[in-house]
N, C-alpha and C positions, 0 to 999 in steps of 0.2 A: 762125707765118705771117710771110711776108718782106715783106708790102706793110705801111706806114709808119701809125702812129697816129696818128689827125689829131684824132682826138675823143675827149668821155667822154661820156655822158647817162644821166641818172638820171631815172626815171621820178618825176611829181608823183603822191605817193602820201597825198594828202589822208587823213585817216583817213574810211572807209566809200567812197571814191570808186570802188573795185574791187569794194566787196564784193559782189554778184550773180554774177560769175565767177569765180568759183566757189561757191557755199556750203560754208564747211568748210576746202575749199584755195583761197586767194585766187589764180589768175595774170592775168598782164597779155595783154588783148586783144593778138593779136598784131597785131592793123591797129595799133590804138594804139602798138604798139615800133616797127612799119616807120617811121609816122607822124615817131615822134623820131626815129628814126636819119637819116630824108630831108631833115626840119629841122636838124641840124645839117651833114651834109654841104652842103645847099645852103647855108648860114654861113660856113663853116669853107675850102670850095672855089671860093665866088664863082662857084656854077651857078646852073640851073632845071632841077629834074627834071621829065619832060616824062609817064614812063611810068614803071611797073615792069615789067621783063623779065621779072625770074623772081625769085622770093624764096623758101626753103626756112628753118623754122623746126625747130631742131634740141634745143631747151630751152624747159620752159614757168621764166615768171620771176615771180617774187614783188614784190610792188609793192614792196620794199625795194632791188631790184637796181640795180647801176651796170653799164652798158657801155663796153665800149671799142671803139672805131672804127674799123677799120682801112680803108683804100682804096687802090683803085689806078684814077686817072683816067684814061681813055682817049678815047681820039679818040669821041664822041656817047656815049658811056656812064663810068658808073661799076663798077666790081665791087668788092663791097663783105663784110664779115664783124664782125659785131659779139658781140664774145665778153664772158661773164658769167665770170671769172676764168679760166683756162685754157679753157675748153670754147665752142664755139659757138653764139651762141645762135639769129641769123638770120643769111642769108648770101642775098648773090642780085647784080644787078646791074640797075641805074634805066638807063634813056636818058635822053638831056639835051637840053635845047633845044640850039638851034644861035645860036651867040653872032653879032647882029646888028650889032653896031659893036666898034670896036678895044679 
């Protein structure tokens, strides 16, 4: 992917804090990934994400996993792709607030 790493986030993987999701095979809600991956772009790129446009989850991830960040900021949105060592894990693109002073 040619757009720029801006982040990393690793999920707070309390021991038993997952376990319900699965019994057996633990994976991470995916609200709970979008959730990180929105808080650190809104850090990281000094926004407000206002909405999700569209989010596509392509790997379920084990509460051990680290993501990597990638974005590409644009005019009221973000498009964004958050990969679990090579492979994708969510991808989609947030709208943004509209920045009200300089």
């Amino acid at each position: 992917m040619a757009w720029p790493m801006l982040a990393e986030w690793r999920a707070d993987a309390a021991p038993g804090r997952f376990d319900g999701h699965f019994p057996g095979h633990v994976v991470l809600p995916g609200a709970y990934v979008l959730d990180g991956v929105i808080e650190r772009l809104e850090s990281v790129c000094a926004v407000r994400v206002l909405a999700v446009r569209s989010a596509k989850f392509t790997a379920a991830l084990t509460p051990d996993a680290v993501l990597e960040i990638r974005a590409l900021v644009e005019p009221g949105q973000i498009r964004f792709a958050a990969l679990h060592g090579e492979q994708a894990a969510v991808s989609g693109v947030l709208r943004l607030a509209a920045r009200t002073c300089a």
